[in-house]
CHARMM internal coordinates of N, CA and C (Angstrom, degrees):
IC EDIT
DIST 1 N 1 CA 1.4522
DIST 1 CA 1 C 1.5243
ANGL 1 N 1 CA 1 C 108.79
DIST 1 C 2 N 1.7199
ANGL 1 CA 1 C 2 N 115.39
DIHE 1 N 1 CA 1 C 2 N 136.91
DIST 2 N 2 CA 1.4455
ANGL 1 C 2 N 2 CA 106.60
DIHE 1 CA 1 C 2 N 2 CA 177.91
DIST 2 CA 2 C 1.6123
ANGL 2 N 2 CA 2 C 107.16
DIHE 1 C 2 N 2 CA 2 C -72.56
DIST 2 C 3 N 1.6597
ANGL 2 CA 2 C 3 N 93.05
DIHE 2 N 2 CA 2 C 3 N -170.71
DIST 3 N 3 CA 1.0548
ANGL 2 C 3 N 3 CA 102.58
DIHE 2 CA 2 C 3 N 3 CA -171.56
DIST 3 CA 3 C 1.6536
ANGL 3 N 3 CA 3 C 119.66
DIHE 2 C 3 N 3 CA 3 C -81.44
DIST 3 C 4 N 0.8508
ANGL 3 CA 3 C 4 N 127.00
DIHE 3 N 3 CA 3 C 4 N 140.33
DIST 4 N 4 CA 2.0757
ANGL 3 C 4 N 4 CA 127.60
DIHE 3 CA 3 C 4 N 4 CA -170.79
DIST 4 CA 4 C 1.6034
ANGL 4 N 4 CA 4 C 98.88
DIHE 3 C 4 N 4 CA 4 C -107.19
DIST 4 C 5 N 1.3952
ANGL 4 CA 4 C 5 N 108.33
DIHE 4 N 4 CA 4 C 5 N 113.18
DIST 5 N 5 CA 1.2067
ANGL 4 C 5 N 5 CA 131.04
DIHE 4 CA 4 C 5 N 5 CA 130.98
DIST 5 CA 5 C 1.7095
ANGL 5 N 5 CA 5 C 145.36
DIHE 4 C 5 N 5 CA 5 C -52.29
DIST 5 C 6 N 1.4667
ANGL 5 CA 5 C 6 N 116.52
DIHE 5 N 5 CA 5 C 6 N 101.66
DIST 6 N 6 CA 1.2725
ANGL 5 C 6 N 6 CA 102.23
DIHE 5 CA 5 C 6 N 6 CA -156.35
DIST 6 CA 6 C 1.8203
ANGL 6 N 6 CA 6 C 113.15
DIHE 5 C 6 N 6 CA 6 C -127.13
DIST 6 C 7 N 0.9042
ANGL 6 CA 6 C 7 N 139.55
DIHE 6 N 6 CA 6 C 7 N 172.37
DIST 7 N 7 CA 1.3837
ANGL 6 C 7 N 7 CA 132.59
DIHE 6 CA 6 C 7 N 7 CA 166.51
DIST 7 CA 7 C 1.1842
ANGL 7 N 7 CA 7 C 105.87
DIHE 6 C 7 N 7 CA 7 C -124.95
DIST 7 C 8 N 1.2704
ANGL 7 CA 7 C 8 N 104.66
DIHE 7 N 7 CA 7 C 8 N 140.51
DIST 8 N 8 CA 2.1101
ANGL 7 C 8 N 8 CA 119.72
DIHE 7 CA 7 C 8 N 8 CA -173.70
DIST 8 CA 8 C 1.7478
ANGL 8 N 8 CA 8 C 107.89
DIHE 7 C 8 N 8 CA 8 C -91.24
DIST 8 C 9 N 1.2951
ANGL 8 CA 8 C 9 N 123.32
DIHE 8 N 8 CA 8 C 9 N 86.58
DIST 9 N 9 CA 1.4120
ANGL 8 C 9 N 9 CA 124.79
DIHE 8 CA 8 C 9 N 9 CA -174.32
DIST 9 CA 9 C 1.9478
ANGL 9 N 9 CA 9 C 114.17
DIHE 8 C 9 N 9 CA 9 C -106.18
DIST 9 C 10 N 0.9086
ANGL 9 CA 9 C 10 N 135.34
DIHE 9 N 9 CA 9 C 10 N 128.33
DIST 10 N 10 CA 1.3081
ANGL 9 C 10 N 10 CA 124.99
DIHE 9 CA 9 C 10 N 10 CA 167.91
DIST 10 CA 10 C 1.4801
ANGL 10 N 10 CA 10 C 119.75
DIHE 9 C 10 N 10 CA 10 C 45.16
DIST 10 C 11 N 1.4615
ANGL 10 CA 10 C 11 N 109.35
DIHE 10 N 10 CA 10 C 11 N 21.84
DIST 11 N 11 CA 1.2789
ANGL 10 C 11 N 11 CA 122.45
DIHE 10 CA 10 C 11 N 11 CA 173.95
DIST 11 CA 11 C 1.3186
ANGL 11 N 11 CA 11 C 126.38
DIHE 10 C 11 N 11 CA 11 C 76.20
DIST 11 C 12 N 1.6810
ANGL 11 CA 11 C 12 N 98.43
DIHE 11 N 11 CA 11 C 12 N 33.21
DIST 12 N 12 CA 1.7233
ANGL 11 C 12 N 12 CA 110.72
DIHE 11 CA 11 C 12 N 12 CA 153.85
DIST 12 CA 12 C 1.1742
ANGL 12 N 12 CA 12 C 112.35
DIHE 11 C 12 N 12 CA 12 C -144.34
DIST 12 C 13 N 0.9453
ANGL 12 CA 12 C 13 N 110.91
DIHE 12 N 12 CA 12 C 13 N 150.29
DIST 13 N 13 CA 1.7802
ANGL 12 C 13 N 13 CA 126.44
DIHE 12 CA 12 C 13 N 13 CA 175.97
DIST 13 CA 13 C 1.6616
ANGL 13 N 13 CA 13 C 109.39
DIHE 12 C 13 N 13 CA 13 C -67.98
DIST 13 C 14 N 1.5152
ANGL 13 CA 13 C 14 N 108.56
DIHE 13 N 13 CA 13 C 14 N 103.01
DIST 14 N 14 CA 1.6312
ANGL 13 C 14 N 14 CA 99.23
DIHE 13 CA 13 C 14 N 14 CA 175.82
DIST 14 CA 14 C 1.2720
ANGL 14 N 14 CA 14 C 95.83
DIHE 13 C 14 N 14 CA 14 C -101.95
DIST 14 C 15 N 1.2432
ANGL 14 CA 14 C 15 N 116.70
DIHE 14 N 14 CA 14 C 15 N 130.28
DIST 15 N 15 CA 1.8315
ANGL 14 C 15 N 15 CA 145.06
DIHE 14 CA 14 C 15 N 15 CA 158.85
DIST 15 CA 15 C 1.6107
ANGL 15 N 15 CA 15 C 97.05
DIHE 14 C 15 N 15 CA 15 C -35.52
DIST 15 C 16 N 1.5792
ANGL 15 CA 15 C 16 N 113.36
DIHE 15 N 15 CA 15 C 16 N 131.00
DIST 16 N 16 CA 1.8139
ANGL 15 C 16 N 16 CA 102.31
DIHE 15 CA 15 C 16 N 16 CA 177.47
DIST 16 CA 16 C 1.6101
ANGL 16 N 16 CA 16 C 87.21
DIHE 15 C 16 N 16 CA 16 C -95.06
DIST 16 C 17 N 1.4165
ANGL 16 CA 16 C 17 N 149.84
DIHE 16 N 16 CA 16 C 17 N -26.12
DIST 17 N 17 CA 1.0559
ANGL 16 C 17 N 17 CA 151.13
DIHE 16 CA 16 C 17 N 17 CA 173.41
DIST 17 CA 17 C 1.5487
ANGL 17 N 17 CA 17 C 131.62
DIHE 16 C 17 N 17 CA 17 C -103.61
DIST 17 C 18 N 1.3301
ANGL 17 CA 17 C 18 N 118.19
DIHE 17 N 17 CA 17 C 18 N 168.17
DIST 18 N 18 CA 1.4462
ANGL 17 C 18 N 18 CA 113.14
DIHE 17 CA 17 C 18 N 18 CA 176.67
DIST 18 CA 18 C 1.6692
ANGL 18 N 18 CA 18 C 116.16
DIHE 17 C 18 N 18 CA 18 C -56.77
DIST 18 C 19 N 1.4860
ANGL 18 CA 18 C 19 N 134.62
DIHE 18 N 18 CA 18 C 19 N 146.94
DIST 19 N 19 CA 1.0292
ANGL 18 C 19 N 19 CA 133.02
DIHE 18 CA 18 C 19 N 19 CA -150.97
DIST 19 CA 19 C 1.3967
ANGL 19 N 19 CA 19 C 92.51
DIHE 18 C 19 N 19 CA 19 C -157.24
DIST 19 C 20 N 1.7043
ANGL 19 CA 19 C 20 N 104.97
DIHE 19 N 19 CA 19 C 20 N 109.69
DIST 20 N 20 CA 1.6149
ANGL 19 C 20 N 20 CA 137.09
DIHE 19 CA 19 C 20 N 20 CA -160.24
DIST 20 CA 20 C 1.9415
ANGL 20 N 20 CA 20 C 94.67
DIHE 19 C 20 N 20 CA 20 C -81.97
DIST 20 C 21 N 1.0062
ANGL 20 CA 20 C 21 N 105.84
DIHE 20 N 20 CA 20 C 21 N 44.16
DIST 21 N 21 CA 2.0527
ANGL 20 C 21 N 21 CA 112.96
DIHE 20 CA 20 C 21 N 21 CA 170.39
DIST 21 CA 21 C 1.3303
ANGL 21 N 21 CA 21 C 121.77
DIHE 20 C 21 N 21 CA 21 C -98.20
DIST 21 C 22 N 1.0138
ANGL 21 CA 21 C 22 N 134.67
DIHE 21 N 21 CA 21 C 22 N 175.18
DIST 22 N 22 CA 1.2674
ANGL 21 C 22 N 22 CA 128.16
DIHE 21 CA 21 C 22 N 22 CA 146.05
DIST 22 CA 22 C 1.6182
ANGL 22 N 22 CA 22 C 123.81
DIHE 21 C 22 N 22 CA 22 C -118.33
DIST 22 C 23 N 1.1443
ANGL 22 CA 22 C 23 N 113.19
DIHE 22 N 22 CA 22 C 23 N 154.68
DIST 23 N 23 CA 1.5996
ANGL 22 C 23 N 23 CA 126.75
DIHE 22 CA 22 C 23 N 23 CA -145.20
DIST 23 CA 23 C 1.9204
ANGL 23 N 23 CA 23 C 91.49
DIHE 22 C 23 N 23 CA 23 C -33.14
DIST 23 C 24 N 1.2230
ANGL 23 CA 23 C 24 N 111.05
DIHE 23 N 23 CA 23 C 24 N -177.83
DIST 24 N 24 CA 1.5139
ANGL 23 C 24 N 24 CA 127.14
DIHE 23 CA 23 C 24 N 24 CA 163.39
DIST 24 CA 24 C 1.9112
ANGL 24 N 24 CA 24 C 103.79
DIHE 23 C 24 N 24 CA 24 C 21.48
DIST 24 C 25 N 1.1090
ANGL 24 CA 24 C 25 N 118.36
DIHE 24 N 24 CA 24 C 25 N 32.87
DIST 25 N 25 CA 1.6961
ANGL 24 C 25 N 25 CA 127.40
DIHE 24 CA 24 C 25 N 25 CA 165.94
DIST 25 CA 25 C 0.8405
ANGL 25 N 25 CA 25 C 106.09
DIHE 24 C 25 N 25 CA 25 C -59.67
DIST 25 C 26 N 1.6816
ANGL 25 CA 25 C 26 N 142.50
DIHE 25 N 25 CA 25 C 26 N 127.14
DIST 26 N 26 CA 1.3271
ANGL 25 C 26 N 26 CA 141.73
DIHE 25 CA 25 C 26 N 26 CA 157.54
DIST 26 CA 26 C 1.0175
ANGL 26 N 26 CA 26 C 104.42
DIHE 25 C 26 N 26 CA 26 C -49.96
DIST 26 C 27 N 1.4609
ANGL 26 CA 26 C 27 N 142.16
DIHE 26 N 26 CA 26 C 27 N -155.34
DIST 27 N 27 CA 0.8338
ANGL 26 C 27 N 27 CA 150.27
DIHE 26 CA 26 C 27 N 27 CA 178.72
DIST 27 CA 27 C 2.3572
ANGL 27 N 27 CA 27 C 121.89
DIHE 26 C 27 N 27 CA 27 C 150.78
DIST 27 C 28 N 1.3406
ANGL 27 CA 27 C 28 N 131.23
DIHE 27 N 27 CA 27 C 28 N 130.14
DIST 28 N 28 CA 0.5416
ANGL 27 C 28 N 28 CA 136.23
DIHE 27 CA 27 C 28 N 28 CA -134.86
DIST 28 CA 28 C 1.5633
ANGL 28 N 28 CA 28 C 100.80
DIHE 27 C 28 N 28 CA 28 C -129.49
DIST 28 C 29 N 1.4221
ANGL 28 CA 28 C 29 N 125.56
DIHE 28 N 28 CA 28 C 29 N 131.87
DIST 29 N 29 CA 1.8786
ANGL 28 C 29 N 29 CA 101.69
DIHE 28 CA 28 C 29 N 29 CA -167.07
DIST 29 CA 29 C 1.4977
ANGL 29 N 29 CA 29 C 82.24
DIHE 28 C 29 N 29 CA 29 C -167.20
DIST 29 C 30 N 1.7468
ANGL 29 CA 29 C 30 N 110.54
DIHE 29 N 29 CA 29 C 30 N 168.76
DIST 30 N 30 CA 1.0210
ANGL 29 C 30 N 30 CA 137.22
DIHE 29 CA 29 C 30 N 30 CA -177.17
DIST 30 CA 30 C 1.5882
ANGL 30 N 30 CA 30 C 113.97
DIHE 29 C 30 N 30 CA 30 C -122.59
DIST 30 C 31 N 1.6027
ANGL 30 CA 30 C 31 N 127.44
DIHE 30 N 30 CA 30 C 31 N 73.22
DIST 31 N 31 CA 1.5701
ANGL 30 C 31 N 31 CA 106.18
DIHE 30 CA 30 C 31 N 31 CA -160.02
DIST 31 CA 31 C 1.7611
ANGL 31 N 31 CA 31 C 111.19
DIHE 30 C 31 N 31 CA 31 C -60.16
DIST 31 C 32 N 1.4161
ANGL 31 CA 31 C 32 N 114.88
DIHE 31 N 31 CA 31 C 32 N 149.99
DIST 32 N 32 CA 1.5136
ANGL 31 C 32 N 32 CA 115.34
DIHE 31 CA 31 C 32 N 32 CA -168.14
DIST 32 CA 32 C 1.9810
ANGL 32 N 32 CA 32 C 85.30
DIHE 31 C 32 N 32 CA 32 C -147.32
DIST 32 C 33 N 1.7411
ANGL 32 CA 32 C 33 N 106.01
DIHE 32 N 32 CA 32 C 33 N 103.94
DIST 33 N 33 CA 1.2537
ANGL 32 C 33 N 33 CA 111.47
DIHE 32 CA 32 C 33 N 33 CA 145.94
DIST 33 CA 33 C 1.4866
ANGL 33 N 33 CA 33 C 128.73
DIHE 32 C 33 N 33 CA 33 C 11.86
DIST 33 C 34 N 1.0772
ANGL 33 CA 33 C 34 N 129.88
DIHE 33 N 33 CA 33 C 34 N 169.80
DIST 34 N 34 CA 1.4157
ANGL 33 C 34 N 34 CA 140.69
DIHE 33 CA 33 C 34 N 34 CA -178.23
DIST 34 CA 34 C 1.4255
ANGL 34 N 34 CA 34 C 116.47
DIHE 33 C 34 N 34 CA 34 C -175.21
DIST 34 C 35 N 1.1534
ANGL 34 CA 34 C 35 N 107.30
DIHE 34 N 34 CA 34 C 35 N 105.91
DIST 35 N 35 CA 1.7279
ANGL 34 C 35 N 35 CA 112.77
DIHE 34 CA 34 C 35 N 35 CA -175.61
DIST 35 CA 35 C 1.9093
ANGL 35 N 35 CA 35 C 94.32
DIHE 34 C 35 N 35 CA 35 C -64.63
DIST 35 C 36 N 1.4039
ANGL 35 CA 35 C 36 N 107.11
DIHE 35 N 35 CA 35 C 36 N 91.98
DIST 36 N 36 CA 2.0908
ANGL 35 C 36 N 36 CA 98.93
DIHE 35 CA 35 C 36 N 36 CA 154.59
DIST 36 CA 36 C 1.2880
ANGL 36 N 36 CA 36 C 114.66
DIHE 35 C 36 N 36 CA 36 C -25.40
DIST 36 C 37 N 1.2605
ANGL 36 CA 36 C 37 N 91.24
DIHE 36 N 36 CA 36 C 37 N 138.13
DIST 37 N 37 CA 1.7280
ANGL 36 C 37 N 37 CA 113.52
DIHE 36 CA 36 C 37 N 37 CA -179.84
DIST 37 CA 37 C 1.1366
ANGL 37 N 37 CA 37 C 94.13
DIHE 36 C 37 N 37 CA 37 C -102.62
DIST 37 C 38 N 1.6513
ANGL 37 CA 37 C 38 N 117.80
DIHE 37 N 37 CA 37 C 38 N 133.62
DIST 38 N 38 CA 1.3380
ANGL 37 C 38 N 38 CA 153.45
DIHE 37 CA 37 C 38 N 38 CA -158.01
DIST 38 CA 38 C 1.7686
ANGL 38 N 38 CA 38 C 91.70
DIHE 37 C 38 N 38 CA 38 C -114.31
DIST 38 C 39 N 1.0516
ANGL 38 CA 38 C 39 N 115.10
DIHE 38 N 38 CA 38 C 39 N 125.53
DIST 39 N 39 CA 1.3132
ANGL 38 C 39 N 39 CA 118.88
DIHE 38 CA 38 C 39 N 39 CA 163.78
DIST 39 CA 39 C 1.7961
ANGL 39 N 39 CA 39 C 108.11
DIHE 38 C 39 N 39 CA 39 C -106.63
DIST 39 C 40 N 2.0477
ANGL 39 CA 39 C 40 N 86.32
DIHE 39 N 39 CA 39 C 40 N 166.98
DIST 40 N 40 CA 1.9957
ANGL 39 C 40 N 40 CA 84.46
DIHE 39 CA 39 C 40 N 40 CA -170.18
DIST 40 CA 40 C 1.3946
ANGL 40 N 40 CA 40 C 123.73
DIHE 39 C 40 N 40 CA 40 C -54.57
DIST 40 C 41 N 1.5131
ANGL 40 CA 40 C 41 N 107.92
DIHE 40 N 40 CA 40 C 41 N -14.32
DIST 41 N 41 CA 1.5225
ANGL 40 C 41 N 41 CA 92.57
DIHE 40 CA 40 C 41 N 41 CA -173.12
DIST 41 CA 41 C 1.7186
ANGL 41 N 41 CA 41 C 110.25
DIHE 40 C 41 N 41 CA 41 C -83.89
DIST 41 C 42 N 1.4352
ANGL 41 CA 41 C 42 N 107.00
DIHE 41 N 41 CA 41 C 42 N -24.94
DIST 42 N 42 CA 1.1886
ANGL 41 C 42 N 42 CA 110.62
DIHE 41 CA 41 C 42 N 42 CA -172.67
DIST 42 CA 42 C 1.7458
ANGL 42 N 42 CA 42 C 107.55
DIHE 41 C 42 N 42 CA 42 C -72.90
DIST 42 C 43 N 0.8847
ANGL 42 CA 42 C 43 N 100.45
DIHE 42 N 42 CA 42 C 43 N -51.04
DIST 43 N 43 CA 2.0965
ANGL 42 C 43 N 43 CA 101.68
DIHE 42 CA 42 C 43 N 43 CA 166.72
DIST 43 CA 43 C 1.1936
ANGL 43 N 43 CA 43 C 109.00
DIHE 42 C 43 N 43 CA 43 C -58.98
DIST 43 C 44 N 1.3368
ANGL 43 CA 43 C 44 N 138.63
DIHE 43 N 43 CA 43 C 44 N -9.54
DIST 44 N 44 CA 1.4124
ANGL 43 C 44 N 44 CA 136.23
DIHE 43 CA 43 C 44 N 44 CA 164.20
DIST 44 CA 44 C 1.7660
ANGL 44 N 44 CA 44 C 105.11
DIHE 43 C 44 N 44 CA 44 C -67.62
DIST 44 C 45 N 1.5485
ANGL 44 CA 44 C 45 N 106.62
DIHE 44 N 44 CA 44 C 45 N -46.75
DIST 45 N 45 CA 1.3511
ANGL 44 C 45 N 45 CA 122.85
DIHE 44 CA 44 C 45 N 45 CA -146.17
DIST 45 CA 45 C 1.7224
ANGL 45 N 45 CA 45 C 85.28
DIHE 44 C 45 N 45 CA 45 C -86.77
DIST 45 C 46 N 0.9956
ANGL 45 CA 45 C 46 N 123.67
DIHE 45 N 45 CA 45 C 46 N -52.72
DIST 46 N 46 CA 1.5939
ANGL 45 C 46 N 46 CA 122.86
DIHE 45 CA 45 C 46 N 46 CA -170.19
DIST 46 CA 46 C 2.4134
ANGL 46 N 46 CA 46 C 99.85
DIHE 45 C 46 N 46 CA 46 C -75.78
DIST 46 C 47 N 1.1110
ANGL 46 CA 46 C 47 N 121.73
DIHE 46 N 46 CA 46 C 47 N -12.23
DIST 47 N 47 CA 1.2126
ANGL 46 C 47 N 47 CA 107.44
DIHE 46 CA 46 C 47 N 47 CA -175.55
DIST 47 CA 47 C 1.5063
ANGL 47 N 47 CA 47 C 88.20
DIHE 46 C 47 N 47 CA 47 C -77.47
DIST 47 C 48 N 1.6504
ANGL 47 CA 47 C 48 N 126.58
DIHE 47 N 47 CA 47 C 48 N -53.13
DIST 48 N 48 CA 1.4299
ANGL 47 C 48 N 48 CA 134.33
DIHE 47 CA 47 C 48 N 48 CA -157.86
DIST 48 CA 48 C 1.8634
ANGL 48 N 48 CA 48 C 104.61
DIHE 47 C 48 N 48 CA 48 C -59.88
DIST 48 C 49 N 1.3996
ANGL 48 CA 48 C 49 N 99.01
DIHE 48 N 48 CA 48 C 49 N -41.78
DIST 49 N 49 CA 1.6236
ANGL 48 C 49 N 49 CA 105.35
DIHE 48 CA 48 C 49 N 49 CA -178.22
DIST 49 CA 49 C 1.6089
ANGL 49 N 49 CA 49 C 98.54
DIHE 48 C 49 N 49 CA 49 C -58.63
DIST 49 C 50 N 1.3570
ANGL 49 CA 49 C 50 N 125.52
DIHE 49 N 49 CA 49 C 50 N -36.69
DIST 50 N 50 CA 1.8178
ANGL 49 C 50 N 50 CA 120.16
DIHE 49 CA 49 C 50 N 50 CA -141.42
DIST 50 CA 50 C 1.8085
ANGL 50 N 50 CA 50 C 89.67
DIHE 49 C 50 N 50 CA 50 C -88.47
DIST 50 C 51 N 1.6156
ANGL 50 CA 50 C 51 N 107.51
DIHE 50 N 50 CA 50 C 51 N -4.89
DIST 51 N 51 CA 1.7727
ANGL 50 C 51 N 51 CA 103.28
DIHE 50 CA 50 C 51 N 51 CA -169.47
DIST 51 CA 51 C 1.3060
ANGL 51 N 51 CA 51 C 102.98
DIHE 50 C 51 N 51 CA 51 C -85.73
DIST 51 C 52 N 1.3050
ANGL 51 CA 51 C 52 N 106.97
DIHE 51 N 51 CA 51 C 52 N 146.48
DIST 52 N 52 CA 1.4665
ANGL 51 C 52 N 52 CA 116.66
DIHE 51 CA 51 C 52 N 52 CA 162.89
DIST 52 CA 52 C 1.6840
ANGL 52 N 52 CA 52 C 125.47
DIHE 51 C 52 N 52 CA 52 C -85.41
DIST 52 C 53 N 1.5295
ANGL 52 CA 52 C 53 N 111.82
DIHE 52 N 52 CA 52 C 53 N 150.85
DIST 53 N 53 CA 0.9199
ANGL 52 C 53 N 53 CA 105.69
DIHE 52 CA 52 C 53 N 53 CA -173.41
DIST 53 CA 53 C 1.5975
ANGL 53 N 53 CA 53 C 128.85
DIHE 52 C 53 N 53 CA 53 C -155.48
DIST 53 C 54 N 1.3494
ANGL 53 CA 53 C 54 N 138.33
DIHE 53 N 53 CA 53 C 54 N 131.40
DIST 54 N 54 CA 1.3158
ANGL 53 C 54 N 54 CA 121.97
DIHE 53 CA 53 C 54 N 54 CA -161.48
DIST 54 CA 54 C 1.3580
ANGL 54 N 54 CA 54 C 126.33
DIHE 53 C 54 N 54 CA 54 C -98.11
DIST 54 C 55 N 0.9610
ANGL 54 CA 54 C 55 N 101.43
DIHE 54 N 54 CA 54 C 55 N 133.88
DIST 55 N 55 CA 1.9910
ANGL 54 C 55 N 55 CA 107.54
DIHE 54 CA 54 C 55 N 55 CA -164.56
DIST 55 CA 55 C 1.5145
ANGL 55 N 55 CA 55 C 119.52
DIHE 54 C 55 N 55 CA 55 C -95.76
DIST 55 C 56 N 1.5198
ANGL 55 CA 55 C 56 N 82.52
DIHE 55 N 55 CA 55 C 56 N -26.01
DIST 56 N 56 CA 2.0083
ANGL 55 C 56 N 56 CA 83.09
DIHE 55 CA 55 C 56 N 56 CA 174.01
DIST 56 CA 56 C 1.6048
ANGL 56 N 56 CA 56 C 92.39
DIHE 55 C 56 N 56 CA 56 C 96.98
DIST 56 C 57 N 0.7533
ANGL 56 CA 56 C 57 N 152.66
DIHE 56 N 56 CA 56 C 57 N 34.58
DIST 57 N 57 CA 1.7826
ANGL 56 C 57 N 57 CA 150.50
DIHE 56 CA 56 C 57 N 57 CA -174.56
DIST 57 CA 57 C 1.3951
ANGL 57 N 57 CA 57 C 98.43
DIHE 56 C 57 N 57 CA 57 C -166.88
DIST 57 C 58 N 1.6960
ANGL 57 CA 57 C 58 N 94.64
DIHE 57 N 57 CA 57 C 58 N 127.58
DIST 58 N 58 CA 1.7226
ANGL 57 C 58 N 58 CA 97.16
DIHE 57 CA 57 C 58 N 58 CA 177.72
DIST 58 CA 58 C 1.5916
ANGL 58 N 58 CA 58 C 110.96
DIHE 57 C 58 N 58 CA 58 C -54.94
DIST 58 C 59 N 1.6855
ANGL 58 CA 58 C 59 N 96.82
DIHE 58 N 58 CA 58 C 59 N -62.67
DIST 59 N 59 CA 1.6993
ANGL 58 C 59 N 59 CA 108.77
DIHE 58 CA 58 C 59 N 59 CA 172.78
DIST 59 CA 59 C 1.4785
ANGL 59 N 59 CA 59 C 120.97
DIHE 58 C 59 N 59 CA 59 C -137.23
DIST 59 C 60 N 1.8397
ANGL 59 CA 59 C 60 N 77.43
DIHE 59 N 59 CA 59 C 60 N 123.59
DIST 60 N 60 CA 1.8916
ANGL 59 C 60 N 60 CA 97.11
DIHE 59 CA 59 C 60 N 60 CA -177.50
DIST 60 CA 60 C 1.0051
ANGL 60 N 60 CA 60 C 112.47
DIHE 59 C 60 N 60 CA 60 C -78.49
DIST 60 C 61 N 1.9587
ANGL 60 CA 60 C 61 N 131.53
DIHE 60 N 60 CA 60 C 61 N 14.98
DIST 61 N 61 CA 1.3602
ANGL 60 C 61 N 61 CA 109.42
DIHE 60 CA 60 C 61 N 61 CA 146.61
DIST 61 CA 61 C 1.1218
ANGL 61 N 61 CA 61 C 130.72
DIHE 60 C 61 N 61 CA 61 C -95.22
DIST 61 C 62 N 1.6360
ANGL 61 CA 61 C 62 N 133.21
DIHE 61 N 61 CA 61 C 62 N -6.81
DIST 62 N 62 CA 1.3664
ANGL 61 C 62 N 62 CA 156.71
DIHE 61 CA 61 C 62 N 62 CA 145.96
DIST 62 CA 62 C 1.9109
ANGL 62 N 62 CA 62 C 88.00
DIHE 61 C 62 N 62 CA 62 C -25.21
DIST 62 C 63 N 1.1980
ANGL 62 CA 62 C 63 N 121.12
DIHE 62 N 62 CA 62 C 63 N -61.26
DIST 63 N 63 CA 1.9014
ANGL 62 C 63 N 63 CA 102.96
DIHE 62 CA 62 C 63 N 63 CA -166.45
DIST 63 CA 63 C 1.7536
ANGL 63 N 63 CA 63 C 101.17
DIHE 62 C 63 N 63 CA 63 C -104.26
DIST 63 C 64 N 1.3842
ANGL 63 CA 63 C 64 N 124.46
DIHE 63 N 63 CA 63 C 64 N 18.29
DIST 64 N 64 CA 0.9695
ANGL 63 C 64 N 64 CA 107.06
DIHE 63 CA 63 C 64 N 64 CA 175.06
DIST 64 CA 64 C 1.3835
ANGL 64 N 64 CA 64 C 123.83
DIHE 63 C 64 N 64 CA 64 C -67.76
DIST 64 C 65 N 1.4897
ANGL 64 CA 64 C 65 N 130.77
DIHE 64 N 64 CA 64 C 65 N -15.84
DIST 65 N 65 CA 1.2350
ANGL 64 C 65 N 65 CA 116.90
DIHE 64 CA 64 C 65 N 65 CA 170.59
DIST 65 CA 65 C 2.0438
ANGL 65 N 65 CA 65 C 113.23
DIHE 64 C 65 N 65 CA 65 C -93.76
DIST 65 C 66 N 1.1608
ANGL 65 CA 65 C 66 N 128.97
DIHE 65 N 65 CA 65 C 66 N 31.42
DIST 66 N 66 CA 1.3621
ANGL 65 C 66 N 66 CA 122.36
DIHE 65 CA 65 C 66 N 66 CA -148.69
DIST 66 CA 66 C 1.9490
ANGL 66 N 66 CA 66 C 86.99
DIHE 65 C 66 N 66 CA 66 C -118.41
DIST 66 C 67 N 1.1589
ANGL 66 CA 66 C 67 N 108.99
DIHE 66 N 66 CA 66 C 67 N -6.27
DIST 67 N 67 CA 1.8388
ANGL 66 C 67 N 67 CA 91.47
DIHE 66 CA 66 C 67 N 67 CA 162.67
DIST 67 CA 67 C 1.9536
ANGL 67 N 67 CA 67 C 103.88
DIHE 66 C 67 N 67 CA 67 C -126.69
DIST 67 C 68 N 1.4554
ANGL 67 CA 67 C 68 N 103.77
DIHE 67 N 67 CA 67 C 68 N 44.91
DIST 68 N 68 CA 1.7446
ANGL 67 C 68 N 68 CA 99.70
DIHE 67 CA 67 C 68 N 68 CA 168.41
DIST 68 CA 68 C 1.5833
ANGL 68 N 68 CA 68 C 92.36
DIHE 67 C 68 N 68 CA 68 C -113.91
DIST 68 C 69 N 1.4296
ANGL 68 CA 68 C 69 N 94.14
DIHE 68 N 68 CA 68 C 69 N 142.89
DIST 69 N 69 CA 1.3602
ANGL 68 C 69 N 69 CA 103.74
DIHE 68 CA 68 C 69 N 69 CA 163.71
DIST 69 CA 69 C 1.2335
ANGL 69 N 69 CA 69 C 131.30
DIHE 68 C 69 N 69 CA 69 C -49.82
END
COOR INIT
IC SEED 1 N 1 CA 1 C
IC BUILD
């Protein structure tokens, strides 16, 4: 049997693909992690976050409350 891909939701394992069983199959497994797959836009979005950058203000939490209503 290949390998089953699953997602951990509300405390069941939903299958992300079709799953060659038949209905109510026992079944017996070891869950093992999965590093998320990052797509390009998102490694775009996390390289721009990881840069540093200068604002001209010692500290931007000193005015963080000065545009709330």
């Amino acid at each position: 049997m290949n390998t089953i891909q699953a997602v951990y939701e509300d405390g069941v394992f939903r299958p992300i693909g079709d799953v060659a069983l038949p209905d109510r199959a026992r079944v017996e497994f070891e869950p093992r992690l999965l590093e998320p797959q990052q797509t390009d836009a998102m490694r775009k979005v996390f390289e721009i976050l990881s840069e540093s950058f200068d604002s001209g203000q010692g500290d931007l939490a000193a005015r963080h409350n000065e545009h709330q209503p």
